[in-house]
PDB file of N, CA, C and O in Angstrom:
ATOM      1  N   UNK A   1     -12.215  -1.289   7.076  1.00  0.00           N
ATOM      2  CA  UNK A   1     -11.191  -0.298   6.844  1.00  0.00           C
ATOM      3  C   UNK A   1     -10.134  -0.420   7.931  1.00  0.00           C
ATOM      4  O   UNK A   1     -10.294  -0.273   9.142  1.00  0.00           O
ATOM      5  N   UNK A   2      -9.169  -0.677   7.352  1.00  0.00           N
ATOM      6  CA  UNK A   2      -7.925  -0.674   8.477  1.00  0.00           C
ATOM      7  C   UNK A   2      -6.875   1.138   8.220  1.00  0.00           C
ATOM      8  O   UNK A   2      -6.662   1.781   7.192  1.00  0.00           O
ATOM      9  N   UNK A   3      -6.524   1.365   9.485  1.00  0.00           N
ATOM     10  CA  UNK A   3      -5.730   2.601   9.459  1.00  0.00           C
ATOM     11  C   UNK A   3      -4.378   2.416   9.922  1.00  0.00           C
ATOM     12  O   UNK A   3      -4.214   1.701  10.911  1.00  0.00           O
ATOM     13  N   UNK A   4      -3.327   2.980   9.327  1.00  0.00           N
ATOM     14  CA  UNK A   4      -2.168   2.489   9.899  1.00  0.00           C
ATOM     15  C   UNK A   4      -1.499   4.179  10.463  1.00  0.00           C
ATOM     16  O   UNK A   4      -1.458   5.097   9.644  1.00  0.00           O
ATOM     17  N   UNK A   5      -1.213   4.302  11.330  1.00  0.00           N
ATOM     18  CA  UNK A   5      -0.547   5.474  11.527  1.00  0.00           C
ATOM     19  C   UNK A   5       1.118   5.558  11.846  1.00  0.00           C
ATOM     20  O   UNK A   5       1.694   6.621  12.075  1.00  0.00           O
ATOM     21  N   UNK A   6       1.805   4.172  11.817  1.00  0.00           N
ATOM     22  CA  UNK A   6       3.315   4.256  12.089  1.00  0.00           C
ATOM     23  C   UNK A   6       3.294   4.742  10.879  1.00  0.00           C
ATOM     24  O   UNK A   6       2.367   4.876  10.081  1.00  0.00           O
ATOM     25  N   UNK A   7       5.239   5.183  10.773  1.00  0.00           N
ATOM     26  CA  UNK A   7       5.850   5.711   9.785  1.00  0.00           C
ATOM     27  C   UNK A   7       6.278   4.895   8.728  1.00  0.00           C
ATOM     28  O   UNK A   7       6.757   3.819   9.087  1.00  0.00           O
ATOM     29  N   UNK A   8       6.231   5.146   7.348  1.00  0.00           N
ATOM     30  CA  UNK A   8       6.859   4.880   6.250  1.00  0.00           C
ATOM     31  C   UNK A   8       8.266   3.746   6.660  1.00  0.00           C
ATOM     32  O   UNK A   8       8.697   2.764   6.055  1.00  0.00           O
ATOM     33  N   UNK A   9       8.764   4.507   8.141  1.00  0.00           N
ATOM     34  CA  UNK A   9      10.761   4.262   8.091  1.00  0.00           C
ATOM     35  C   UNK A   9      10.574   3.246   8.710  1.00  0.00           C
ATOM     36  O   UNK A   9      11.504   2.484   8.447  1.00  0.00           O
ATOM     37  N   UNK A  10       9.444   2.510   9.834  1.00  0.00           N
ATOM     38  CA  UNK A  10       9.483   1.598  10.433  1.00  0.00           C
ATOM     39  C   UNK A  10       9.478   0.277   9.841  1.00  0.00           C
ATOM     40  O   UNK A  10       8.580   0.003   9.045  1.00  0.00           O
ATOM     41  N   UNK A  11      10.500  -0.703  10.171  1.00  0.00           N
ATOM     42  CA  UNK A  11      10.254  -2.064   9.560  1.00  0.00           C
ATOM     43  C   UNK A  11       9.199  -2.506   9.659  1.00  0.00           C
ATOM     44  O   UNK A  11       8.477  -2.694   8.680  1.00  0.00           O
ATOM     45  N   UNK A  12       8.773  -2.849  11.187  1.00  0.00           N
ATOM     46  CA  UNK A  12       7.821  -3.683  11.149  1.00  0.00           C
ATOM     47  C   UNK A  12       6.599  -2.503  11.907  1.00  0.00           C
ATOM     48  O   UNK A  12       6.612  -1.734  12.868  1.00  0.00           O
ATOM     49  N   UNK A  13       5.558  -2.924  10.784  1.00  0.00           N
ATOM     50  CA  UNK A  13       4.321  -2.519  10.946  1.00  0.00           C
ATOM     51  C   UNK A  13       3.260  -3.303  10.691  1.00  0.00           C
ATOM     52  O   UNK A  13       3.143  -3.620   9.508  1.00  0.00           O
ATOM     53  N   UNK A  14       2.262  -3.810  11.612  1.00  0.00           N
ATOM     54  CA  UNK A  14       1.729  -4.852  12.549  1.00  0.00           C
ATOM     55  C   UNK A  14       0.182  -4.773  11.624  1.00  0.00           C
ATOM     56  O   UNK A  14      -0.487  -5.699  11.167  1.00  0.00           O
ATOM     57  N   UNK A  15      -0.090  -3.026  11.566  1.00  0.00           N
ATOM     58  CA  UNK A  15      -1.406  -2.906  10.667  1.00  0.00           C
ATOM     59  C   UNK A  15      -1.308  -2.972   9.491  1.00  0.00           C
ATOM     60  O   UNK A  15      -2.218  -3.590   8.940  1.00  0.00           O
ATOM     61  N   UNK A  16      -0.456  -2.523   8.799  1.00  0.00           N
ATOM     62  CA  UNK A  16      -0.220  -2.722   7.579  1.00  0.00           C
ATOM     63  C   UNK A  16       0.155  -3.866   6.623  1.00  0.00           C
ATOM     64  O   UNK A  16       0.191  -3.834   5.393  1.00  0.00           O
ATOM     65  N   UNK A  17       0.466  -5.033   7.579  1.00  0.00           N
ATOM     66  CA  UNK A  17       0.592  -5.945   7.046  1.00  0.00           C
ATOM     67  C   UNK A  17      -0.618  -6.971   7.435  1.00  0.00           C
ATOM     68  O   UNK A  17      -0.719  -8.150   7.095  1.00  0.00           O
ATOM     69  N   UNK A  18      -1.353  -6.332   8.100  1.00  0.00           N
ATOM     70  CA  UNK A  18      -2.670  -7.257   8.358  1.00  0.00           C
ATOM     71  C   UNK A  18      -4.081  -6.761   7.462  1.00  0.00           C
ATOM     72  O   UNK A  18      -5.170  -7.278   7.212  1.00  0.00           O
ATOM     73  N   UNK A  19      -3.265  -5.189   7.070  1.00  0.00           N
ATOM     74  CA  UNK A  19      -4.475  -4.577   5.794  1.00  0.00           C
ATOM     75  C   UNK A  19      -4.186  -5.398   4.758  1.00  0.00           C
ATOM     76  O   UNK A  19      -5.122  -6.080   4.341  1.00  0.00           O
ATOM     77  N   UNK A  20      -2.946  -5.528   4.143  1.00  0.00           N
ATOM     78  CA  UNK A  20      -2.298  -6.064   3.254  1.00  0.00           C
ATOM     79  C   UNK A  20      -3.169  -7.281   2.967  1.00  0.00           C
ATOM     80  O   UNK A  20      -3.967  -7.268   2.030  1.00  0.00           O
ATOM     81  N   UNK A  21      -2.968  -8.677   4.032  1.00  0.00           N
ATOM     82  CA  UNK A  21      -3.578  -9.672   4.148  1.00  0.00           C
ATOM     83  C   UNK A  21      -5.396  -9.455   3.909  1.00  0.00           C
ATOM     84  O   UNK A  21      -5.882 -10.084   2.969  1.00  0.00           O
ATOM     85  N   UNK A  22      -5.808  -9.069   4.284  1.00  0.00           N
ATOM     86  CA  UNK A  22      -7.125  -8.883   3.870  1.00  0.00           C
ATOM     87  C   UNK A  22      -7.725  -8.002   2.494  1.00  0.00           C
ATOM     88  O   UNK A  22      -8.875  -7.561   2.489  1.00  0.00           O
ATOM     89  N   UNK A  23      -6.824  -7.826   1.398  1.00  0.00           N
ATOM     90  CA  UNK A  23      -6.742  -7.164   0.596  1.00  0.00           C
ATOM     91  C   UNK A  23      -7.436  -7.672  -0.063  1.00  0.00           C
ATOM     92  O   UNK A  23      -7.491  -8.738   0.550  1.00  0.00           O
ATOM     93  N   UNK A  24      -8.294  -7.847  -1.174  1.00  0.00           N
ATOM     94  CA  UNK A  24      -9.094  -8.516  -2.286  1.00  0.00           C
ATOM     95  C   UNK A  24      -9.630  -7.895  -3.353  1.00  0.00           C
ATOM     96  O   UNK A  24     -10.341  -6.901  -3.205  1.00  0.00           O
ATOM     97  N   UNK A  25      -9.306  -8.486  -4.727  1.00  0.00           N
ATOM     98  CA  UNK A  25      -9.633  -8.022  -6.536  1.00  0.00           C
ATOM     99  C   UNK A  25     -10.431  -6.881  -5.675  1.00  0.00           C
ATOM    100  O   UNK A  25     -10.723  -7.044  -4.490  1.00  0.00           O
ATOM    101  N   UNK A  26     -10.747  -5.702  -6.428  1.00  0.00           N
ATOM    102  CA  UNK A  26     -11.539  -4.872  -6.253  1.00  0.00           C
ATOM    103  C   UNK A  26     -11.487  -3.771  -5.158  1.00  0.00           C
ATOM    104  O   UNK A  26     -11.749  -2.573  -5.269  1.00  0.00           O
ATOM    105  N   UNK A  27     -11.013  -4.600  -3.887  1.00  0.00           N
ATOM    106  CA  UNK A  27     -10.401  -3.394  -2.880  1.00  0.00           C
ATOM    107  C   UNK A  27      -9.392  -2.180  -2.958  1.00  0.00           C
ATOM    108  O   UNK A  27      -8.699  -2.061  -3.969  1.00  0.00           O
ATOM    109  N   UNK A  28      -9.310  -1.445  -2.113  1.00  0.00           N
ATOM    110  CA  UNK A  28      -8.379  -0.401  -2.566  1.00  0.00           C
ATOM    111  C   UNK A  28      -7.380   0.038  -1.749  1.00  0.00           C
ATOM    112  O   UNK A  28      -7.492  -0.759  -0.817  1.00  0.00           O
ATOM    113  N   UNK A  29      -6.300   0.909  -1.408  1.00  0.00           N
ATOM    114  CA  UNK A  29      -5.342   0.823  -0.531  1.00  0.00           C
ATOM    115  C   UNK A  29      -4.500   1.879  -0.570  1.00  0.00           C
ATOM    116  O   UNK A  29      -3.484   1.874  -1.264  1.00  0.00           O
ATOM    117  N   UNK A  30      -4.931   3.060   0.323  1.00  0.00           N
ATOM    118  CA  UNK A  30      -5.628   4.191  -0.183  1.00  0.00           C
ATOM    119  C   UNK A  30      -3.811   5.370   0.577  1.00  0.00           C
ATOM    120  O   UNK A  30      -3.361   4.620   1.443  1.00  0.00           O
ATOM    121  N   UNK A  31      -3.228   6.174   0.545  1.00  0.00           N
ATOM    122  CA  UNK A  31      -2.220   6.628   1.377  1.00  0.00           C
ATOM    123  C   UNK A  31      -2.406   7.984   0.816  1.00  0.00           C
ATOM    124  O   UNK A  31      -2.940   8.139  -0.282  1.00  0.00           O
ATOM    125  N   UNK A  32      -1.908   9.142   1.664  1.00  0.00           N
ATOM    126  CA  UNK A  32      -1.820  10.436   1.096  1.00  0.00           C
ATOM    127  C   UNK A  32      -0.309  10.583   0.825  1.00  0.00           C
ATOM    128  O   UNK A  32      -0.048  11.494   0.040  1.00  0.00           O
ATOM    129  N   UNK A  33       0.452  10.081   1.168  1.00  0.00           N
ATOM    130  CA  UNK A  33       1.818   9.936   0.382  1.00  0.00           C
ATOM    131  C   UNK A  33       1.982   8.799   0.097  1.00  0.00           C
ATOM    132  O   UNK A  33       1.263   7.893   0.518  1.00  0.00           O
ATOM    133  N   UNK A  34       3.108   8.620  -0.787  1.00  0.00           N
ATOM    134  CA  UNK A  34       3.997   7.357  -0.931  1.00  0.00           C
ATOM    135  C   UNK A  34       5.433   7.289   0.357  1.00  0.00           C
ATOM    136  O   UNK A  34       6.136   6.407   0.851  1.00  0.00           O
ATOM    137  N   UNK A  35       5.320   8.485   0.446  1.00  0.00           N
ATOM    138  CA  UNK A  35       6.079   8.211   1.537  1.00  0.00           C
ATOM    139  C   UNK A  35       5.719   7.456   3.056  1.00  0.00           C
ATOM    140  O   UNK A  35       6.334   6.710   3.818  1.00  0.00           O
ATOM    141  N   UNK A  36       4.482   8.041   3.036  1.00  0.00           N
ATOM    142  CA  UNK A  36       4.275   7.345   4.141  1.00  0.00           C
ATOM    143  C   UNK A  36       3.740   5.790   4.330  1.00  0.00           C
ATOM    144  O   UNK A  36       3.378   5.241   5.370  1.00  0.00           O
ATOM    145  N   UNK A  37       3.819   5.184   2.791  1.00  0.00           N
ATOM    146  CA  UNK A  37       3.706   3.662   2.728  1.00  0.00           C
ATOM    147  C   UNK A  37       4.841   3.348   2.830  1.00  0.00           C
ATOM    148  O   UNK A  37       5.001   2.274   3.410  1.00  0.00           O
ATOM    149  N   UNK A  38       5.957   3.981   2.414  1.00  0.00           N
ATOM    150  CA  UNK A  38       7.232   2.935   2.442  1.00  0.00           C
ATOM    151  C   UNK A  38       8.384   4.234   1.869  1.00  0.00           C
ATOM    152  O   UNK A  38       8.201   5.140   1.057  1.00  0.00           O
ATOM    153  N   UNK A  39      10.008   3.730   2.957  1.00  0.00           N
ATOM    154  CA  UNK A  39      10.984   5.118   2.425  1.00  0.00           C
ATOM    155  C   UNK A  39      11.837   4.664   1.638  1.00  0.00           C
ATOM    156  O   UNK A  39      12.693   5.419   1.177  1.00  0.00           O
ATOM    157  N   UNK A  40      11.795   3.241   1.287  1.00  0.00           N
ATOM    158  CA  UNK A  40      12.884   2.797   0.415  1.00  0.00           C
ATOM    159  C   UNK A  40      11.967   1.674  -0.855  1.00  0.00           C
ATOM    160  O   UNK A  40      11.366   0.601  -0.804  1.00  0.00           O
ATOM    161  N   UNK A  41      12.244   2.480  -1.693  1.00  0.00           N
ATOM    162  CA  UNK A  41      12.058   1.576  -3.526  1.00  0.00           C
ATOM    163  C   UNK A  41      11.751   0.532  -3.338  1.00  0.00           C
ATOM    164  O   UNK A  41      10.650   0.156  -3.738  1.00  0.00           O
ATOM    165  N   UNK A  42      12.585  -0.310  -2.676  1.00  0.00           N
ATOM    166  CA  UNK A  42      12.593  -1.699  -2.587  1.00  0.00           C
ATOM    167  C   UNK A  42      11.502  -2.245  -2.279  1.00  0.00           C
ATOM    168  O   UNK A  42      10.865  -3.077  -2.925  1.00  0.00           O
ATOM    169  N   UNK A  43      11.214  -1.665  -1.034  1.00  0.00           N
ATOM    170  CA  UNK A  43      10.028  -2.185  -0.237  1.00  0.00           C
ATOM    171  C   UNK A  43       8.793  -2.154  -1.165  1.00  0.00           C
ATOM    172  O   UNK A  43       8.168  -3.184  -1.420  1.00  0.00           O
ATOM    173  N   UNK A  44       8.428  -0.823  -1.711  1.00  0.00           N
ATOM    174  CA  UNK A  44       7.582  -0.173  -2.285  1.00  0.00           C
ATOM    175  C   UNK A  44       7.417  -1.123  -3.717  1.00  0.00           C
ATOM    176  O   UNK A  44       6.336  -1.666  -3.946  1.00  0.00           O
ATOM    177  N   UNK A  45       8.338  -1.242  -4.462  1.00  0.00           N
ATOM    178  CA  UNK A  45       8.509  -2.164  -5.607  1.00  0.00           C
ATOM    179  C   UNK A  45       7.673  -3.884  -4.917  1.00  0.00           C
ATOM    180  O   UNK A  45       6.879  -4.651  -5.462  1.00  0.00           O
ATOM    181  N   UNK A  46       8.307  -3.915  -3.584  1.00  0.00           N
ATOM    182  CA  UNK A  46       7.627  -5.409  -3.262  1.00  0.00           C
ATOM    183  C   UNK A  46       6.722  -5.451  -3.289  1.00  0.00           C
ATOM    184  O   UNK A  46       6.309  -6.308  -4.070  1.00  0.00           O
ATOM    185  N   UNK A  47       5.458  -4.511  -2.407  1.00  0.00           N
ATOM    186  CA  UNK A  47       4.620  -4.005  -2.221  1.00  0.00           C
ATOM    187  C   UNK A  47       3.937  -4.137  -3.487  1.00  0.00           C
ATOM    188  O   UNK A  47       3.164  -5.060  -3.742  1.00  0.00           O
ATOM    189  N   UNK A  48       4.172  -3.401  -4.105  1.00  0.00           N
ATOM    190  CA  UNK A  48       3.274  -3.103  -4.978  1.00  0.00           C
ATOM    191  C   UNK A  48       3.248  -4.341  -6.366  1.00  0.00           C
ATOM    192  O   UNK A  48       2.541  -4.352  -7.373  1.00  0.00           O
ATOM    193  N   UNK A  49       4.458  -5.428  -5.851  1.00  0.00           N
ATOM    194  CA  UNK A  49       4.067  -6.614  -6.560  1.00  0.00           C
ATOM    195  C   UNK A  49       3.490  -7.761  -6.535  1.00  0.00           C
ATOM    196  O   UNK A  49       3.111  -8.540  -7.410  1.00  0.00           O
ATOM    197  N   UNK A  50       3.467  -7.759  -4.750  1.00  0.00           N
ATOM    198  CA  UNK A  50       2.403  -8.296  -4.169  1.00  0.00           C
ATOM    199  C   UNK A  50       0.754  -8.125  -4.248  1.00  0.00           C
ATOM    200  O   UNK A  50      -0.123  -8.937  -4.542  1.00  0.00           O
ATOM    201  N   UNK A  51       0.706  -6.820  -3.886  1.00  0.00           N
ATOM    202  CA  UNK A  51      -0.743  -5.914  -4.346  1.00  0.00           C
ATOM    203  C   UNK A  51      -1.267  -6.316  -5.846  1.00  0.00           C
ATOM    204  O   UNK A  51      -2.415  -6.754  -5.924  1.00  0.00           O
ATOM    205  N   UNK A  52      -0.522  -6.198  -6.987  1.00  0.00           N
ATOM    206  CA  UNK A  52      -0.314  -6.871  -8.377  1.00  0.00           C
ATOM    207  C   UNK A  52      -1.148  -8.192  -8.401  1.00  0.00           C
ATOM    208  O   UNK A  52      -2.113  -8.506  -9.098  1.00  0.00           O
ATOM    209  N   UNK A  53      -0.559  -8.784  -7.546  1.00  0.00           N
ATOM    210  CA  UNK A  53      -0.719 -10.652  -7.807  1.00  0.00           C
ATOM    211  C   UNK A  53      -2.358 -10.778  -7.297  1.00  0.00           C
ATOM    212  O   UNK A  53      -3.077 -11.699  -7.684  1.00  0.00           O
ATOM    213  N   UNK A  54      -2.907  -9.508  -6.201  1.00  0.00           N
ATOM    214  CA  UNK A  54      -4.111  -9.651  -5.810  1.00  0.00           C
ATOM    215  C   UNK A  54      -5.000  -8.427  -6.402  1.00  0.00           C
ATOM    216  O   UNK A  54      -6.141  -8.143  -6.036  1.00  0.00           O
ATOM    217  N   UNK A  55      -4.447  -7.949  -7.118  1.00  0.00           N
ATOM    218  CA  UNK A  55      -5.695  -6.812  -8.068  1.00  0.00           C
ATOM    219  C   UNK A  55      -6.108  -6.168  -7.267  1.00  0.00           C
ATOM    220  O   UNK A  55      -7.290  -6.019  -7.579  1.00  0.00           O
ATOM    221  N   UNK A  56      -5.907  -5.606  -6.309  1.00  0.00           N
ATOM    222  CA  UNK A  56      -6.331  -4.312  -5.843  1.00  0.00           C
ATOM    223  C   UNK A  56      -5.969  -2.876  -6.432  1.00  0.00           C
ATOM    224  O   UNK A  56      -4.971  -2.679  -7.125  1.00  0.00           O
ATOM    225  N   UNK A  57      -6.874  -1.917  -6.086  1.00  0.00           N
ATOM    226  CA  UNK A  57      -6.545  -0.667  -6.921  1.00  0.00           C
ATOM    227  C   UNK A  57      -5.975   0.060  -5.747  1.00  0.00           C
ATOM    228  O   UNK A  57      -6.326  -0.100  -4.578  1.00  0.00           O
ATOM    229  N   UNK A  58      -4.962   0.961  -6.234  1.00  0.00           N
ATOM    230  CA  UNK A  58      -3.608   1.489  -5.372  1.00  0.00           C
ATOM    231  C   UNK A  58      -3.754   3.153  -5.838  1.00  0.00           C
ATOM    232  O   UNK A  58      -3.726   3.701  -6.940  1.00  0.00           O
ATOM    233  N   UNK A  59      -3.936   3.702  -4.335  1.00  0.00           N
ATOM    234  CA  UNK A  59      -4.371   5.633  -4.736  1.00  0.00           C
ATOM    235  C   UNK A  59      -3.226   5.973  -3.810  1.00  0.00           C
ATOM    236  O   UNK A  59      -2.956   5.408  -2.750  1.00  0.00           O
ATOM    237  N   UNK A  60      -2.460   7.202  -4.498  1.00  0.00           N
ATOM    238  CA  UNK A  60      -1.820   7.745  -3.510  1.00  0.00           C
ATOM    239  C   UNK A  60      -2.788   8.928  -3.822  1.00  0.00           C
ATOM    240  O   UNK A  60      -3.140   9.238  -4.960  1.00  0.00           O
ATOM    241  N   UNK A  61      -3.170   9.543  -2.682  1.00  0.00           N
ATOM    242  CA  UNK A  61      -4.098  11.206  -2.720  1.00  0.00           C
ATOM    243  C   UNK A  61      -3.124  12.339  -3.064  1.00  0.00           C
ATOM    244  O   UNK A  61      -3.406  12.872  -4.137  1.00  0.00           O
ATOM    245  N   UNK A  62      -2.346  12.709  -2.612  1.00  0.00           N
ATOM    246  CA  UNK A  62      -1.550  14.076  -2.549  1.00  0.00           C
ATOM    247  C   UNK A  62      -1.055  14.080  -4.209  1.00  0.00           C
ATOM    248  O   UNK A  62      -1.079  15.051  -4.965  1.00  0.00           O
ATOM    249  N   UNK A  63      -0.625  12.753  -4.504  1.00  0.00           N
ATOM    250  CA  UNK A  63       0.137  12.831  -5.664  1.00  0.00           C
ATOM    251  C   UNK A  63      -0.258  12.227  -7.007  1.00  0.00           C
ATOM    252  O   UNK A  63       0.430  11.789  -7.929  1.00  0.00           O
ATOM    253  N   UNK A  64      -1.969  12.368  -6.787  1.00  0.00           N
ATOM    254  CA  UNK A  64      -2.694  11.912  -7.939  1.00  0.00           C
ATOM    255  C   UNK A  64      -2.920  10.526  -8.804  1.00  0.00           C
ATOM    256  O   UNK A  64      -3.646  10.255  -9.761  1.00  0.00           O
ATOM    257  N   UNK A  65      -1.938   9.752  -8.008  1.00  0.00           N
ATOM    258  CA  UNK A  65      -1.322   8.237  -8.679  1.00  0.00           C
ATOM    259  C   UNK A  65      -2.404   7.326  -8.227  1.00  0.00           C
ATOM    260  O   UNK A  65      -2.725   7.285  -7.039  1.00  0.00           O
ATOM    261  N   UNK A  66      -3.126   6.407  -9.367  1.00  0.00           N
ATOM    262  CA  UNK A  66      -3.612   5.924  -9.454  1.00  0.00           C
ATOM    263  C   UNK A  66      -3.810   3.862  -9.781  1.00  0.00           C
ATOM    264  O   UNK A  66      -4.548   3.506 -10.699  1.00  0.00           O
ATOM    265  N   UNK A  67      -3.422   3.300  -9.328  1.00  0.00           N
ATOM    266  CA  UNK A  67      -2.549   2.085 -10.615  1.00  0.00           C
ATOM    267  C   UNK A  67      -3.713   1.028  -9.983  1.00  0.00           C
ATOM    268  O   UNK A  67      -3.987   0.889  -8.791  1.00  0.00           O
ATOM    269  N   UNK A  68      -4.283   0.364 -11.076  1.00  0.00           N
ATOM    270  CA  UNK A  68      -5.208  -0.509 -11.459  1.00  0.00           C
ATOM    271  C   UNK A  68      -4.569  -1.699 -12.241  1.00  0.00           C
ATOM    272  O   UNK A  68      -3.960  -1.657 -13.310  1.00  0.00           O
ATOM    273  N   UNK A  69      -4.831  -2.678 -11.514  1.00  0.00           N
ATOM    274  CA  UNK A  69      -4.164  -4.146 -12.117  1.00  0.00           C
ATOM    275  C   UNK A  69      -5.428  -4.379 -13.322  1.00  0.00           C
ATOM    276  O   UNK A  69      -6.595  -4.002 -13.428  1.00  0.00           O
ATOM    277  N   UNK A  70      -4.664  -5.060 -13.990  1.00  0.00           N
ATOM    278  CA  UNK A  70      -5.269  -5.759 -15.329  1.00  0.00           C
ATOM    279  C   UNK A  70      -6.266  -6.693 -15.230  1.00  0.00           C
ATOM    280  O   UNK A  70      -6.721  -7.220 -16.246  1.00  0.00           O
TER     281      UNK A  70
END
C-alpha cells in the first residue's frame, strides 16, 4: 500500500507516480476525492487512461465512483 499525502495542485508527486508504477490487473487505487488525485481534467483524463491500459479498479470514497476496466 502506498499513501500519497501532497496535493491534487502539485505537479510533481514522487508517491504517486511510484503507486501508479506498481499498479497491476486487479489492484485498486483508492482516493476520498477526485480532487485530491488531480485539479485539472487533463491530468485526470491521462490518468485514468493510463490506469485503463493496466486494469486496475479506480474508487473515489466520498463520491461513490467506482470504474472497473473491461
Amino acid at each position: 500500500m502506498h499513501a500519497d499525502t501532497a496535493s491534487g495542485a502539485r505537479a510533481s508527486r514522487p508517491k504517486l507516480e511510484r503507486g501508479r508504477q506498481l499498479l497491476r490487473a486487479g489492484d485498486a487505487l483508492k482516493v476520498a476525492l477526485l480532487g485530491r488525485l488531480s485539479r485539472a481534467v487533463l491530468h485526470l483524463v491521462a490518468l485514468g487512461a493510463d490506469l485503463r491500459g493496466r486494469s486496475p479498479v479506480f474508487e473515489s470514497g466520498r463520491q461513490g465512483l467506482v470504474l472497473r476496466s473491461r
